[in-house]
LOFI-273392 format. One record per residue (C-alpha): x, y, z; residue number from 1. Coordinates in steps of 0.1 Angstrom, whole numbers, padded with zeros to 4 digits. Layout:
<sites>
east/north/up/i
X/Y/Z/NUM
...
</sites>
This chain:
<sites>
east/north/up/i
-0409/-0607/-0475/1
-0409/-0572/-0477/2
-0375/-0553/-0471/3
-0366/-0548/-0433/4
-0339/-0529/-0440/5
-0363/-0499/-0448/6
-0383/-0502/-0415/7
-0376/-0481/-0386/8
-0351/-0494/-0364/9
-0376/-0490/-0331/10
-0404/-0510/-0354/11
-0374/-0535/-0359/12
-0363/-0536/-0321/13
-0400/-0539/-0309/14
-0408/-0568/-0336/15
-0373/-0585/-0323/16
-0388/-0582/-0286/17
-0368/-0557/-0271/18
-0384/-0542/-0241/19
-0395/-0502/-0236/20
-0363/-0506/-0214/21
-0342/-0515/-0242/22
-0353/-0493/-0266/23
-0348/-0465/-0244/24
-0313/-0475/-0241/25
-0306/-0480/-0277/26
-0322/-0446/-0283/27
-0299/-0433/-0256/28
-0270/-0452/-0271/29
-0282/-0433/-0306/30
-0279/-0401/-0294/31
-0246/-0400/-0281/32
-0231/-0423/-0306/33
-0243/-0393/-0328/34
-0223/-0369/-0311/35
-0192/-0385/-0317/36
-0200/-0392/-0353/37
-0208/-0356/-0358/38
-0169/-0346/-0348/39
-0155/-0373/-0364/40
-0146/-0367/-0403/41
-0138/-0401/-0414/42
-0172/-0415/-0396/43
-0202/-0428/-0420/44
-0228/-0413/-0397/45
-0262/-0428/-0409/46
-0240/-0462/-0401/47
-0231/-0449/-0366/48
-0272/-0444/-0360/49
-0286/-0472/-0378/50
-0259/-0495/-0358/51
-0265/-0478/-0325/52
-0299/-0479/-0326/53
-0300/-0518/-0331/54
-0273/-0523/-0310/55
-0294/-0546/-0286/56
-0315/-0562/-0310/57
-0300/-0592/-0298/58
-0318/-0580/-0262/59
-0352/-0596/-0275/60
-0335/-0628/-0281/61
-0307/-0632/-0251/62
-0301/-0609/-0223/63
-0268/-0624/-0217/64
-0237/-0618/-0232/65
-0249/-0641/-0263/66
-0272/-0609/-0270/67
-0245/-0595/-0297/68
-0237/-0624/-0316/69
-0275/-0633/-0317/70
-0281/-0595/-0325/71
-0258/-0597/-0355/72
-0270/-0628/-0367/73
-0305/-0618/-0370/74
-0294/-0588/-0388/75
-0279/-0608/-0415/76
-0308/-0629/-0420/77
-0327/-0594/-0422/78
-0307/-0583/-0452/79
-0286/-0556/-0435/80
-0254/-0548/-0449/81
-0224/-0569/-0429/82
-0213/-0534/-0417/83
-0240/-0530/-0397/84
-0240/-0566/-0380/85
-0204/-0560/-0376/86
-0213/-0531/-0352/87
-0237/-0555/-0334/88
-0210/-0579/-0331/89
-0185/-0559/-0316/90
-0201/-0536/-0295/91
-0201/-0556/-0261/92
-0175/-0540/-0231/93
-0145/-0532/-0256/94
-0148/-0560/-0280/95
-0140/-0597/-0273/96
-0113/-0620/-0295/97
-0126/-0651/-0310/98
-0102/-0667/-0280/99
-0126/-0646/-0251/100
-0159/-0654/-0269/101
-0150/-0694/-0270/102
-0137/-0692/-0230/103
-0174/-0672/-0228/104
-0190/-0703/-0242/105
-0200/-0680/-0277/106
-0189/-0691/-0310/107
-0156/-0683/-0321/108
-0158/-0650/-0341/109
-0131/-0624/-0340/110
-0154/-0596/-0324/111
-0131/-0566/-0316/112
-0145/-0531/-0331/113
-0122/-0524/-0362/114
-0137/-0494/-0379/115
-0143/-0465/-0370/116
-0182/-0466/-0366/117
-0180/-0499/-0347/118
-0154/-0483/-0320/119
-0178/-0450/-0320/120
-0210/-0476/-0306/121
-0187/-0490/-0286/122
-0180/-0464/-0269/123
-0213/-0448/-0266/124
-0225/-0481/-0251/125
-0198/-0480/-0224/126
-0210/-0445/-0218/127
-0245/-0453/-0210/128
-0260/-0470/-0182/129
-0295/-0478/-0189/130
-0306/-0442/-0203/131
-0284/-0423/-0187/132
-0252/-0408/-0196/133
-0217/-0417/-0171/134
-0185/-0411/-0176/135
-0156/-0438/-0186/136
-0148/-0438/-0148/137
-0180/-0440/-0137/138
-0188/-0471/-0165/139
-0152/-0489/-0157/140
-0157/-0490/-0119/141
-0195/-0505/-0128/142
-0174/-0529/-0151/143
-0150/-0540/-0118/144
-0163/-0571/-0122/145
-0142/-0575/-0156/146
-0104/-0588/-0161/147
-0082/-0566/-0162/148
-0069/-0565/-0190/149
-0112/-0561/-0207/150
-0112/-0529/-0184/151
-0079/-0515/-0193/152
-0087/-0520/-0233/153
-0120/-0500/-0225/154
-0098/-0475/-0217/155
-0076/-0474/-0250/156
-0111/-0475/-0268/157
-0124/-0442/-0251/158
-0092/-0424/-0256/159
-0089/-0435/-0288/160
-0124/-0425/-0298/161
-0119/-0392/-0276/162
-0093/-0380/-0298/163
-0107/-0390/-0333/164
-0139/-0373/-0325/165
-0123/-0339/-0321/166
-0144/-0312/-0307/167
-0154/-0284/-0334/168
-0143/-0251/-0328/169
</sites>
């Protein structure tokens, strides 16, 4: 089997069955993950683009909230390093502990963004709705559906990612 890891991520989300819808999303994701990698010193930032864009690979698979575990796994039977799956993992509302994922029937995987590229995805996800870029307030009161406690550590996230990705001057 030839190496997937070299294939273009849209070639990868497209085989993977992810809608035009989807892809446009992950581009979206992409880009703005990006920008936050750019202004960030200690981010890797082809990791921050190659895990954006893939985010949602899972999206051909399960649209539910399975879609990131599923996502992840297929990267690792792909080849991909474990620090992109780990992106996929952990990139759903603000990251879920292996307790939230079992009480959300998923397996039990401790899937809360750790480094500094999976919290930069994370974030960019929460910032775009479909293509389109909203702001934290505008994606938490989409999110009012959510615990608590899920909306108020999407908060911590964006601050925290706010002020590693300082702006340049």
């Amino acid at each position: 089997m030839p190496d997937q890891t070299s294939r273009p991520p849209e070639d990868l989300l497209r085989d993977a069955g992810c809608s035009r819808k989807v892809i446009a999303h992950c581009k979206a994701v992409r880009d703005c993950a990006c920008e936050y990698a750019a202004r960030c010193p200690d981010a890797d930032y082809s990791l921050v683009e190659t895990g954006a864009m893939l985010h949602d690979i899972g999206r051909g698979i399960d649209h539910s909230i399975r879609h990131a575990q599923a996502g992840a796994d297929l990267l690792r039977s792909m080849g991909f390093p474990e620090r992109v799956a780990r992106i996929v993992e952990c990139h759903t509302g603000a990251g879920l502990t292996a307790g939230e994922c079992v009480e959300l029937g998923l397996d039990a995987r401790d899937c809360m963004p750790k480094t500094i590229e999976e919290k930069i995805v994370t974030h960019a996800d929460n910032l775009i709705a479909g293509s389109t870029r909203v702001t934290i307030e505008e994606s938490l009161a989409s999110a009012a559906h959510l615990p608590q406690k899920a909306r108020d550590r999407m908060l911590r996230l964006s601050q925290e990612v706010e002020a590693l990705c300082v702006s340049k001057k």
